[in-house]
C-alpha positions in Angstrom: 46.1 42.7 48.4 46.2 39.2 49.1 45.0 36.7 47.2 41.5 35.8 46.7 41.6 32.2 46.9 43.1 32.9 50.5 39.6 35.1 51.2 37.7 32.6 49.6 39.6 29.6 52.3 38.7 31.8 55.2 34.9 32.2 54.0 34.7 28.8 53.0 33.8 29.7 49.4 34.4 29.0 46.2 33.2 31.5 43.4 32.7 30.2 39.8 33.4 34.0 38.7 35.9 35.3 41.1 35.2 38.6 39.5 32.4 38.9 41.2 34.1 38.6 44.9 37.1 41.0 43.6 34.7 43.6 42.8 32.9 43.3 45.7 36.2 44.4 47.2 36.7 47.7 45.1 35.8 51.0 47.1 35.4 53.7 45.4 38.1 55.9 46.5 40.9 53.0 45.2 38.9 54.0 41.8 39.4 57.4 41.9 42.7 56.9 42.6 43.1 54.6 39.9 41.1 55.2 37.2 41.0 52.3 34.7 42.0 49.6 37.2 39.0 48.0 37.1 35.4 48.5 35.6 33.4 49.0 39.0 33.2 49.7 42.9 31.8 47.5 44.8 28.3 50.2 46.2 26.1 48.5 43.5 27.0 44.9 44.7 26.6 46.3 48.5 23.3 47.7 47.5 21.9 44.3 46.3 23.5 42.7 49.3 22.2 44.7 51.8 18.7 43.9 51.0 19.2 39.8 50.7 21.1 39.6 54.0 18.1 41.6 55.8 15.9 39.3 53.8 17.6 36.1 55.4 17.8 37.6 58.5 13.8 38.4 58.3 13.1 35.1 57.3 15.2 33.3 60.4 13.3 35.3 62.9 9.8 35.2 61.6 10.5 31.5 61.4 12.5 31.0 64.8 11.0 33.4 67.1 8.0 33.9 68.4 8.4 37.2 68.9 5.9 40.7 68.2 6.7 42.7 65.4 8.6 45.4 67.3 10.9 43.1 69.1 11.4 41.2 66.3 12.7 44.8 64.0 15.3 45.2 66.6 16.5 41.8 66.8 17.3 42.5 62.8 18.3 45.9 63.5 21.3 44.3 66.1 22.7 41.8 63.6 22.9 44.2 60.1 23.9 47.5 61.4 27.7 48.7 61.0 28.8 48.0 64.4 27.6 44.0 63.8 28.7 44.1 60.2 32.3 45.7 60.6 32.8 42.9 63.6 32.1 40.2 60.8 34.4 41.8 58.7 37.4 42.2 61.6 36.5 38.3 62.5 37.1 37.1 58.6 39.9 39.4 58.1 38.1 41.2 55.3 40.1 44.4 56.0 43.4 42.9 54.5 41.7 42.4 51.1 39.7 45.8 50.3 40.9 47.6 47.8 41.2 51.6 48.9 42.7 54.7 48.0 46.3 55.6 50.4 43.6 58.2 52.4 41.6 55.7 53.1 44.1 52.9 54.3 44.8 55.4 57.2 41.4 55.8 58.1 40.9 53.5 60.8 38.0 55.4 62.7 34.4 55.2 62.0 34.7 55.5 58.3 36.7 52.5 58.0 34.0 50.9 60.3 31.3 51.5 57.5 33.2 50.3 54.7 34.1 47.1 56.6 30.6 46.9 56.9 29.1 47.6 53.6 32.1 45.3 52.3 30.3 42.3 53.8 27.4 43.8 52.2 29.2 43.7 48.6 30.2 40.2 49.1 27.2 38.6 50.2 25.5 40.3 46.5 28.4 39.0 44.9 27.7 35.3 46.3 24.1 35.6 45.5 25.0 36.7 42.3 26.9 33.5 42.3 25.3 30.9 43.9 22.1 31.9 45.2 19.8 32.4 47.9 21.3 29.1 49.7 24.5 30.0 49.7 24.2 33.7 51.2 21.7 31.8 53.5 24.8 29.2 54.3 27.1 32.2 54.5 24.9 34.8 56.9 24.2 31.5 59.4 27.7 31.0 59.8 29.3 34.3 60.4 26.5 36.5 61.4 23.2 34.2 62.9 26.0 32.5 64.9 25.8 35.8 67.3 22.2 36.2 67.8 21.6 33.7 71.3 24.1 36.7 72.7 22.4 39.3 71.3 19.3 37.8 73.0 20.8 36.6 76.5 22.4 40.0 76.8 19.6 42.2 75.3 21.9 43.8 73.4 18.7 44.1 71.0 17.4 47.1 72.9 16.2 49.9 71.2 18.7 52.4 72.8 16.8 55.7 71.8 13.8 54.5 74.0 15.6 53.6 76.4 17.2 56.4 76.8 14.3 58.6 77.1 12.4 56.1 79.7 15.7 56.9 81.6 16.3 60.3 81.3 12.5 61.0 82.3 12.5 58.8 85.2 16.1 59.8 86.5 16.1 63.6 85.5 12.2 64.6 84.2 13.6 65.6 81.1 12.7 64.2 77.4 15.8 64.3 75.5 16.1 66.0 72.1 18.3 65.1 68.9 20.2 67.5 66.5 22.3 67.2 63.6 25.5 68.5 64.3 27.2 67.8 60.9 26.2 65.7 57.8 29.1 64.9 55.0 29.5 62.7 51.7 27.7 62.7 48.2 24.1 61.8 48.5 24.5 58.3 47.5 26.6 57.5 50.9 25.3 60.7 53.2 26.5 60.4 57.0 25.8 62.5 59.3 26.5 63.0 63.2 23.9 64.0 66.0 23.9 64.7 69.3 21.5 64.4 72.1 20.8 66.6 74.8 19.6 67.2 78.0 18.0 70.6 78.1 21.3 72.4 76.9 23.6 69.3 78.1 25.2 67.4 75.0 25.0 64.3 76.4 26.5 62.3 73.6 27.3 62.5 69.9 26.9 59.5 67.2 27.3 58.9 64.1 25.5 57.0 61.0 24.7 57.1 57.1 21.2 58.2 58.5 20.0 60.7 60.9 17.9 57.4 62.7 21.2 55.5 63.2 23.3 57.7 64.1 20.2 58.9 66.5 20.5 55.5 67.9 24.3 55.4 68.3 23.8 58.6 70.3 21.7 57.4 72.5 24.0 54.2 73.1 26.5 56.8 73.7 24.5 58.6 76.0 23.6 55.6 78.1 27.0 55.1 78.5 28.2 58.6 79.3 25.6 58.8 82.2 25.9 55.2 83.5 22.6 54.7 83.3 22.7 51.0 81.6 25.5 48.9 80.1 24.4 48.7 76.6 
């Protein structure tokens, strides 16, 4: 692991309890691995984090866009979802800092995508912890607000379950269905993959720590496995 004042250059930070952002840092299988090594993972810091970034998030759109309700939900739905969080996480170089068991370091499929992304989760409740509100406001408009205007120009904000049933029904005349095809993990971190069919065509599988996101990521999937739309 390197050291944290090198994270903290890169984020342009600098804790008063550095603690805090080493903590944020600790999964839980690098604690099981090595009991004693330090007092906490970082789920409960992720936990508080998840709900201030979609708080600042909220509050930038409400304030920016004068958009309806709906449109507005998958505008936030585009920037705090794995996919955008892990991307945040590969852009700061998070990955070179987490603390994980020698299974996990292998890893580098989708689970290491959602612990990228729940990473950034940890450290942003670690800076509010910190420094407050302003600084995780400071923090989420410089490495994740910064990629909304593509979001937006590209429509990459597209609720792809939808839009994968307006297609399937005007292309084919058949609503598509969605079925669990496996679910894993304690019930704390549950993920779960689904597929979505065509009649008794598996179009596409995805996978999420819900059934409605990995749903989504189906769909995505789906779009892109029929060439329907370039989502």
């Amino acid at each position: 692991m390197k050291n944290l004042s090198q994270l903290e250059e890169i984020l342009n930070l600098k804790f008063k309890n550095q603690n805090l952002l080493r903590q944020a840092l600790v999964h839980r299988s690098y604690l099981n691995e090595n009991p004693g090594s330090f007092s906490e993972h970082n789920e409960r810091l992720e936990f508080l984090g998840d709900a201030v970034l979609e708080l600042v998030v909220t509050d930038h759109l409400y304030k920016t866009y004068q958009k309806p309700e709906g449109e507005l939900t998958a505008l936030r739905a585009s920037l705090v979802n794995a996919n955008a969080l892990s991307d945040v996480a590969k852009n700061i170089g998070l990955n070179d800092f987490l603390l994980l068991s020698r299974g996990e370091q292998k890893d580098i499929g989708k689970a290491r995508q959602y612990i990228l992304a729940n990473a950034v989760e940890a450290v942003i409740g670690a800076l509010y912890i910190d420094q407050g509100y302003d600084s995780v406001k400071k923090f989420v408009s410089d490495k994740i607000l910064k990629i909304l205007p593509l979001i937006i120009d590209k429509k990459l904000y597209r609720d792809a379950k939808s839009l994968f049933q307006e297609e399937s029904q005007g292309r084919v005349g058949i609503t598509p269905t969605y079925e669990v095809l496996k679910e894993w993990g304690p019930d704390h971190a549950k993920h779960f993959t689904v597929g979505v069919f065509l009649g008794e065509e598996l179009v596409a599988e995805g996978e999420g720590t819900s059934k409605q996101e990995a749903q989504q990521a189906a769909a995505e999937e789906g779009l892109k496995a029929k060439g329907w739309n370039s989502f």
